[in-house]
C-alpha positions as MATLAB code, in Angstrom:
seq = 'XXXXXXXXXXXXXXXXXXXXXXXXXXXXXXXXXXXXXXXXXXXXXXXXXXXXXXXXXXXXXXXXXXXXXXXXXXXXXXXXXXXXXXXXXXXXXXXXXXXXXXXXXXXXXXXXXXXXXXXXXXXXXXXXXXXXXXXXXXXXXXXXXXXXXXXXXXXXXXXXXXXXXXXXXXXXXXXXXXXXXXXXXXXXXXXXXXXXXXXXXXXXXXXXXXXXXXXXXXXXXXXXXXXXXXXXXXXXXXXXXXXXXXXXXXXXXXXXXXXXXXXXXXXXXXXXXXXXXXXXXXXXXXXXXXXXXXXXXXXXXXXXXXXXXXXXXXXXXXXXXXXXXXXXXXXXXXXXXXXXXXXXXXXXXXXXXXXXXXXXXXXXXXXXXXXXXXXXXXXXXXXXXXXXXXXXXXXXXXXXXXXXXXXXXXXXXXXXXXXXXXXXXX';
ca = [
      -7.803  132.283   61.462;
      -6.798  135.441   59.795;
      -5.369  135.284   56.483;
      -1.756  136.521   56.061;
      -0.711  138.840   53.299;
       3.208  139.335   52.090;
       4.237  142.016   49.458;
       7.325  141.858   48.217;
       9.106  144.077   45.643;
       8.467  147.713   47.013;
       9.379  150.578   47.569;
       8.794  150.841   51.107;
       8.172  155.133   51.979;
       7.182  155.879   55.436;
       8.606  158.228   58.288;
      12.281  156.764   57.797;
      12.909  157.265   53.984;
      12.791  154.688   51.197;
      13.938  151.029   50.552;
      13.417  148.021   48.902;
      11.478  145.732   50.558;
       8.952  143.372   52.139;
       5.886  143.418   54.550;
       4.035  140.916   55.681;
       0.370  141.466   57.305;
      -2.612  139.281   58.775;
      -4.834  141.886   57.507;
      -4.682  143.712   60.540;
      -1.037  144.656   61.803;
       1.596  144.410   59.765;
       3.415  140.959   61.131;
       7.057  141.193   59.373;
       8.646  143.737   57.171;
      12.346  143.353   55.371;
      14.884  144.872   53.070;
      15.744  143.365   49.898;
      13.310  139.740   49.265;
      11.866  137.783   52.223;
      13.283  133.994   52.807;
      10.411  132.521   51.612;
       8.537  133.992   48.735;
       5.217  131.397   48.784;
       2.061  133.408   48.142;
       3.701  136.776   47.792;
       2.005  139.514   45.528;
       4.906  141.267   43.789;
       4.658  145.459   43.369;
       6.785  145.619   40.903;
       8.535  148.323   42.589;
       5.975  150.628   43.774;
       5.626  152.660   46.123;
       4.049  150.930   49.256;
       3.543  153.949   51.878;
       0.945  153.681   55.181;
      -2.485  154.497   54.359;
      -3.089  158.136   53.587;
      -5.214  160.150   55.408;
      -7.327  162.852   53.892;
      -7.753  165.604   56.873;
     -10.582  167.852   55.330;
     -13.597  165.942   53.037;
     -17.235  167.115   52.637;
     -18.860  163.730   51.772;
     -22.051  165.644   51.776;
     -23.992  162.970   54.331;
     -26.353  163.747   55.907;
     -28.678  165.934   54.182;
     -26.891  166.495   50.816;
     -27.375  163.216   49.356;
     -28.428  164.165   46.159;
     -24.801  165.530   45.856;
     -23.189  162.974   46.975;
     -22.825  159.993   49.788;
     -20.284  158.946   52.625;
     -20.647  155.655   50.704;
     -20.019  156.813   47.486;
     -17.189  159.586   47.822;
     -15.221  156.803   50.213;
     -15.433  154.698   47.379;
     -13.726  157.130   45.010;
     -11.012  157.863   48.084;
      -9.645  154.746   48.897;
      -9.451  154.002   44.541;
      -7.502  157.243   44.863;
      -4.878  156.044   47.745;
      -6.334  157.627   50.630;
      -7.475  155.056   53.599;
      -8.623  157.330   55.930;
     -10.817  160.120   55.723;
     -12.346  163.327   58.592;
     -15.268  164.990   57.190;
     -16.052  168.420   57.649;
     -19.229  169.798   59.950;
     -21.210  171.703   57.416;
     -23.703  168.996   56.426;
     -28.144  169.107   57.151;
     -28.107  168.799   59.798;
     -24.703  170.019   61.109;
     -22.266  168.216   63.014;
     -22.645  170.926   65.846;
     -24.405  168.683   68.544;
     -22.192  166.200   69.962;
     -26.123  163.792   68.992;
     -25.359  164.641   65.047;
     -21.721  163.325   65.689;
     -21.986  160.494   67.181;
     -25.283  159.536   64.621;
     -22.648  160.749   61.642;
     -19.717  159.041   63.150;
     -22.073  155.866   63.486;
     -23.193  156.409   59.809;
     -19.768  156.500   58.305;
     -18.662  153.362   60.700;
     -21.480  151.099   58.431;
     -20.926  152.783   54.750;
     -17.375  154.199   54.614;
     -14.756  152.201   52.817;
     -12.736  154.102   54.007;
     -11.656  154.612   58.268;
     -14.175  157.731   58.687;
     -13.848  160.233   61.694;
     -15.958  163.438   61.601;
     -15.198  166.841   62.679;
     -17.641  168.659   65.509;
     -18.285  172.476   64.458;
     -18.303  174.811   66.732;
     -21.089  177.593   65.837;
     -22.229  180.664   69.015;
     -23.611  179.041   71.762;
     -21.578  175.578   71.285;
     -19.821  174.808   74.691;
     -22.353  172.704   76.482;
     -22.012  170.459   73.729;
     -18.330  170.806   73.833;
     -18.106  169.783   77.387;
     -20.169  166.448   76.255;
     -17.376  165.111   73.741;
     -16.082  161.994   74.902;
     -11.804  161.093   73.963;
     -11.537  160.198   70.892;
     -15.053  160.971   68.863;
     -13.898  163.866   66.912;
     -10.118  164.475   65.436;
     -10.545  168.032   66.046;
     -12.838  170.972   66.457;
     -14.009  173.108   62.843;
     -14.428  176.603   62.831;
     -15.656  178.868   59.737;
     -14.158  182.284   60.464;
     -15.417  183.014   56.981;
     -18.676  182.026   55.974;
     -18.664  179.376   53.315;
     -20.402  176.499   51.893;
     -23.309  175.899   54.155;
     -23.389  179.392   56.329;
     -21.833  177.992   59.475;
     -21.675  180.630   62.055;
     -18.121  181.188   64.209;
     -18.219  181.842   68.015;
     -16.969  185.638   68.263;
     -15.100  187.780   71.629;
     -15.324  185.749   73.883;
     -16.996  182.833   73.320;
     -14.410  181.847   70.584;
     -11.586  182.603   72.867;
     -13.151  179.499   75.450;
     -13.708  177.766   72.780;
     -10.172  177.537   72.024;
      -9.087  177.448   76.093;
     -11.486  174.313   75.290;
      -9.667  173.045   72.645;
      -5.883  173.651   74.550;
      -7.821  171.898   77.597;
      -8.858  169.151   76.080;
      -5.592  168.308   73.646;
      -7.469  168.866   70.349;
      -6.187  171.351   67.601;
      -8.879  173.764   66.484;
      -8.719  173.904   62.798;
      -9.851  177.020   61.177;
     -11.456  178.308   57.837;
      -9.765  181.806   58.057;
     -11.437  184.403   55.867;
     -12.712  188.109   56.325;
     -16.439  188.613   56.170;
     -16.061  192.129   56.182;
     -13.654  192.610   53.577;
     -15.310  189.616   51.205;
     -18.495  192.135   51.746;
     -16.900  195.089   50.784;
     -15.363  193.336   47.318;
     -18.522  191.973   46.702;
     -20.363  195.776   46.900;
     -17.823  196.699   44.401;
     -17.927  194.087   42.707;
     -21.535  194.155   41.786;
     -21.369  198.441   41.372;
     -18.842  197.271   38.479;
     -20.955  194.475   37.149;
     -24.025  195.966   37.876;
     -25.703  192.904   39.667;
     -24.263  190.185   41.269;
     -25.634  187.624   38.568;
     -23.516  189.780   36.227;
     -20.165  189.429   37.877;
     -17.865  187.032   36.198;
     -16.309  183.883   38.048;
     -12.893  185.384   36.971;
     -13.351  187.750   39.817;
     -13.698  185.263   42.534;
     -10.111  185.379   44.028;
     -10.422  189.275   43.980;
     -13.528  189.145   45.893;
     -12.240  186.385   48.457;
      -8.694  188.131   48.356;
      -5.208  187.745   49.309;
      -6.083  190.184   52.336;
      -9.582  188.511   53.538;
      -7.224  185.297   53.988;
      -4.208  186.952   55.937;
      -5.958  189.485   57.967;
      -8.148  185.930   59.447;
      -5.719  184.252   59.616;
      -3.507  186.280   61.877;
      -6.224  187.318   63.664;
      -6.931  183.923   64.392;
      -2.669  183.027   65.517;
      -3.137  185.746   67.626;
      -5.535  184.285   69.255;
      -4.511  180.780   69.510;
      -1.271  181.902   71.276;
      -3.092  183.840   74.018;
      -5.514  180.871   74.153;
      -2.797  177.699   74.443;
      -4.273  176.045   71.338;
      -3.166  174.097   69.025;
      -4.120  176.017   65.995;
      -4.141  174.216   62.454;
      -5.228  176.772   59.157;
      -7.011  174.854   56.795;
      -6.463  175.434   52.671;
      -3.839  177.756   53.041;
      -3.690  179.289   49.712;
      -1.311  182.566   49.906;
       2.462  183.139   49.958;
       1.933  185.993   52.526;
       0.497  183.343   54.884;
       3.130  180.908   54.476;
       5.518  183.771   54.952;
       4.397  185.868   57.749;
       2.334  182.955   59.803;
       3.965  179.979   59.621;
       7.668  178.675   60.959;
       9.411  175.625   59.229;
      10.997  172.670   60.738;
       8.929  169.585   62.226;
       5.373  169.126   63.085;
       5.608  167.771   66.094;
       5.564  170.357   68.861;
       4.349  173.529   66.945;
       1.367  175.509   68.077;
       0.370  176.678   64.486;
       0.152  174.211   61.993;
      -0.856  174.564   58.612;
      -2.596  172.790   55.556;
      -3.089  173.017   51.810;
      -5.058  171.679   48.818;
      -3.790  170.221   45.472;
      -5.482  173.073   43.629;
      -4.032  175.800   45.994;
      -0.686  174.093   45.034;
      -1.148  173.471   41.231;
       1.126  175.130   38.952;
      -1.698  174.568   35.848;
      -4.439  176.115   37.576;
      -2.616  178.856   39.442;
      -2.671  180.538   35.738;
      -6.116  182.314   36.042;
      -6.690  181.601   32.399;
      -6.905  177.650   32.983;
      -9.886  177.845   35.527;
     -13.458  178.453   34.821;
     -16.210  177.797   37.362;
     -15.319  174.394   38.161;
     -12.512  175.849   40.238;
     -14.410  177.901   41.868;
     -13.578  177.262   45.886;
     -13.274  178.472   49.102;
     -10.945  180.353   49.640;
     -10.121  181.425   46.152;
      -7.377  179.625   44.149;
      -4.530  182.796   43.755;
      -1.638  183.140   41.489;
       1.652  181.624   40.045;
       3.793  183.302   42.830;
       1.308  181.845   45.602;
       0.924  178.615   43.811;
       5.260  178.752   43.994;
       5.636  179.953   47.844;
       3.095  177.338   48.733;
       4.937  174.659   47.250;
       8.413  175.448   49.094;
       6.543  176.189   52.158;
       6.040  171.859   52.017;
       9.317  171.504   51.725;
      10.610  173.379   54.406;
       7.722  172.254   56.876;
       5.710  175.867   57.339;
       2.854  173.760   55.923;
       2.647  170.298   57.194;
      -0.300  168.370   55.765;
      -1.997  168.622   52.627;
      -5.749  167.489   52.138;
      -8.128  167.578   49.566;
     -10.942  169.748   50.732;
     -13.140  167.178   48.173;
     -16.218  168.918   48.079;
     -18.800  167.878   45.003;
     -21.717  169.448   43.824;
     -23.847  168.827   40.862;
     -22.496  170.457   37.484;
     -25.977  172.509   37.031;
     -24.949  174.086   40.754;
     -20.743  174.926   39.269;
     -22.604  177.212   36.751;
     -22.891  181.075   37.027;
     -20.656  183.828   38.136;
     -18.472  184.772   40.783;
     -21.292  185.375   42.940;
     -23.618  182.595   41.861;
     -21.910  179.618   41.072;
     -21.827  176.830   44.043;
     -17.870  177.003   45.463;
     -16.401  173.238   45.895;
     -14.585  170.616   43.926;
     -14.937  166.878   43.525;
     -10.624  166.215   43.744;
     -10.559  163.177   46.265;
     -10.170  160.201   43.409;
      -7.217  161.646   41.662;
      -4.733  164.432   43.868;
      -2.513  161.792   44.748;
      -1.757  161.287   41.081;
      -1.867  164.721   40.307;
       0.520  165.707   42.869;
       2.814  163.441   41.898;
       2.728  165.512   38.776;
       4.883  168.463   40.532;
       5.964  166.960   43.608;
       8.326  164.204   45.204;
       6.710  161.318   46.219;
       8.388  161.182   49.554;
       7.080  164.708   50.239;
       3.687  163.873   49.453;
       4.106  161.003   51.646;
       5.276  162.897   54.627;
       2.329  165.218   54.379;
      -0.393  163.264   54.123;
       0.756  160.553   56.723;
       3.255  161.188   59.103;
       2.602  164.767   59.416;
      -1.301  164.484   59.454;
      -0.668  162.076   62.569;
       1.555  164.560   64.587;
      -1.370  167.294   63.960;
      -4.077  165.098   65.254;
      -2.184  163.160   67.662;
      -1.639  160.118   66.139;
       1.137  158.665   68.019;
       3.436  156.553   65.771;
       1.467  156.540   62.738;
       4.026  157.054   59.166;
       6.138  154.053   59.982;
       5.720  150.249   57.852;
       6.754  148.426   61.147;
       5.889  145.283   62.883;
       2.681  146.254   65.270;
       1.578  149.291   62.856;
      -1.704  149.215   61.652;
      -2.004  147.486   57.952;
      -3.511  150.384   55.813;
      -1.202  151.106   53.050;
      -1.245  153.497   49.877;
       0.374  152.023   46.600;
       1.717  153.984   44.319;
       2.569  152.819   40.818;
       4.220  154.377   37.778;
       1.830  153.848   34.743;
       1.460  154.694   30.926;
       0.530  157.767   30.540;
      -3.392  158.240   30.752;
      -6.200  160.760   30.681;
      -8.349  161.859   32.871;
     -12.358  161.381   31.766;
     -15.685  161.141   32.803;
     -15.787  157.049   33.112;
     -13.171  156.912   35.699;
     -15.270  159.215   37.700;
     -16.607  157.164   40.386;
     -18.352  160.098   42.599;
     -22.253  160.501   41.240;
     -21.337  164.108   40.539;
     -19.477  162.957   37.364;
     -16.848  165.371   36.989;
     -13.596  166.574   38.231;
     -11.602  169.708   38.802;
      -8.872  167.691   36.672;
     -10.325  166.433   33.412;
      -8.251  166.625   31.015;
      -5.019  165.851   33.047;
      -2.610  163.882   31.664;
      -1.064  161.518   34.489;
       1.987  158.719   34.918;
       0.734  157.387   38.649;
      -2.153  155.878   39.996;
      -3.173  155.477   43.193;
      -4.736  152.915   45.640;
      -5.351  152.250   49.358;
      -5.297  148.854   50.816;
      -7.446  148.616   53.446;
      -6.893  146.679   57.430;
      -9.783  145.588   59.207;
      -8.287  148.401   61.938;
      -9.003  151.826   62.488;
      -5.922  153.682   63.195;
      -7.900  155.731   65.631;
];
């Protein structure tokens, strides 16, 4: 006999706004759920008032399995995701080998099914040459199809002419978004020439001059290059880490998820008013694309608010602290930030908001039908948020092997934690 679970005390947050309630589970579905204090309080666990929101989901991870171990497991970064709120988790392609073969998902897929502690769904990459293997995906093995349009962490080549234009008739086909990394090569090479004339070699030039180098420009011209092409296709297009006002501006239309063609994400450090100021980062920010300025940093921020971006993720990406060092040029881009964004959002943004994005819109993206609603029948994966004493980020919290984060230092008043259903939502 399952055992039943009540929580009482809460701030229930989910697709219908906030209350003050109850929910009762069998640690699968959620059973019963209340305003105000159920009839019969035996065996409750009392929040305290917290926040008790469904189970975030964390659209974009690199948990660095298989291949990259030394880095970093699916075990191990899971681990550090659900202590940090989120419940579910879709991991990116660009692993050793990579998740292009529809073989390496389903043996990925399989691997995070027996370690995760987290619900884990992986993403199939689509690199020149991939539509046999497209045309092998069964419903329901991948959340949606990854494609570098800029070449990033782990070289992953995009379909061009053509072949990326069936690859998203594919995706528009088949009823799965195609979610893009949308930077240009060409201009990223021309920065880099001048940036090295400048500096004189490329081990010489300075991490400061990353987000010139991976600019503003190599982010729009990619990315509209890539709408353009999603509307002649029929795909559902979703931009991953969106990180400039123009894109917000020019690209993307406000109002609900549900329905649009273009869809749009962000990061935490894309959004971060601390380490928008160029003079707070140093090589541990270094990403992909480039974190960009106060005004970006500003635009991207009321762009969640008024729906032109509709899902925020963490783009978690950890690498040893030996591979962070060097210049703009050298240094490894990617950012251990899974364990504590919720937290540091919360920092700068309403919790509802950062409910809505990381639930109920995440769900109308990927076509989770229903999901963002504490209801009788919903699955029972839940994210509790609590107010806390103010507290410091530091290196024995860390609970990924790398051992550091992007926010040491931080001074929070949340915490975060997932509670877990013996369901996939999937």
């Amino acid at each position: 006999m399952s055992k039943e679970y009540l929580y009482c005390n809460a701030i229930i947050t989910d697709r219908r706004g906030m209350r003050r309630g109850w929910v009762r589970t069998d640690g699968s579905k959620i059973t019963a759920t209340g305003e105000g204090d159920p009839a019969d309080m035996s065996g409750a666990t009392d929040l305290h008032g917290a926040y008790l929101c469904p189970g975030f989901i964390d659209s974009h991870v690199h948990f660095r399995e298989p291949g990259l171990e030394y880095k970093a497991t699916i075990a191990s970064e899971s681990r550090a995701a659900l202590a940090g709120g989120i419940t579910t988790v879709f991991d990116m392609p660009n692993t050793i080998p990579a998740t292009t073969t529809v073989e390496a998902l389903r043996d990925k897929n399989g691997l995070g099914a027996r370690s995760a502690a987290t619900h884990y769904k992986a993403f199939f990459g689509a690199t020149p040459g991939c539509m046999d293997e497209l045309r092998k995906l069964r419903p329901g093995e991948t959340p949606g199809i990854k494609i570098f349009l800029g070449t990033s962490t782990g070289a992953m080549q995009s379909p061009e002419g053509n072949e990326l234009f069936d690859v998203l008739r594919w995706c528009a086909d088949n009823g799965l978004p195609a979610v893009v990394h949308a930077e240009d090569n060409d201009i990223i090479a021309a920065n880099t020439a001048r940036a090295i004339a400048r500096y004189g070699s490329r081990e010489a030039v300075p991490v400061g001059e990353h987000h010139r180098i991976r600019s503003e420009e190599a982010c729009l011209r990619s990315a509209a290059a890539a709408v353009e092409l999603a509307l002649r296709s029929g795909a559902h297009l979703h931009l991953a880490h969106v990180s400039t006002a123009r894109e917000a501006r020019e690209l993307l239309s406000p109002g609900p998820t549900k329905g649009k063609q273009i869809t749009a994400e962000t990061t935490p450090m894309y959004l971060d008013p601390v380490l928008a100021d160029e003079a707070n980062r140093c090589g541990l920010h270094k990403i992909n694309p480039a974190i960009k300025t106060p005004d970006d940093a500003d635009e991207l921020r009321k762009a969640l608010a008024d729906g032109r971006i509709d899902t925020i993720a963490t783009d978690h990406a950890p690498h040893l602290l030996k591979e962070k060092e060097g210049g703009a040029l050298t240094a490894a881009s990617g950012a251990p930030s899974v364990q504590f964004a919720v937290p540091v959002l919360l920092s700068y943004l309403p919790v509802e908001l950062i409910v809505a994005k990381m639930t109920a819109g995440v769900a109308d993206v990927f076509g989770y039908a229903g999901y963002g609603n504490i209801e009788p029948g919903a699955t029972a994966d839940f994210t509790l948020i609590s107010p806390s004493d103010s507290y410091e980020i530091s290196a024995p919290m860390i609970l990924s092997p790398c051992g550091w984060s992007p926010f040491a230092g931080r001074s929070l008043k949340y915490t975060a934690s997932g509670i877990l259903s013996s369901l996939s939502i999937f």
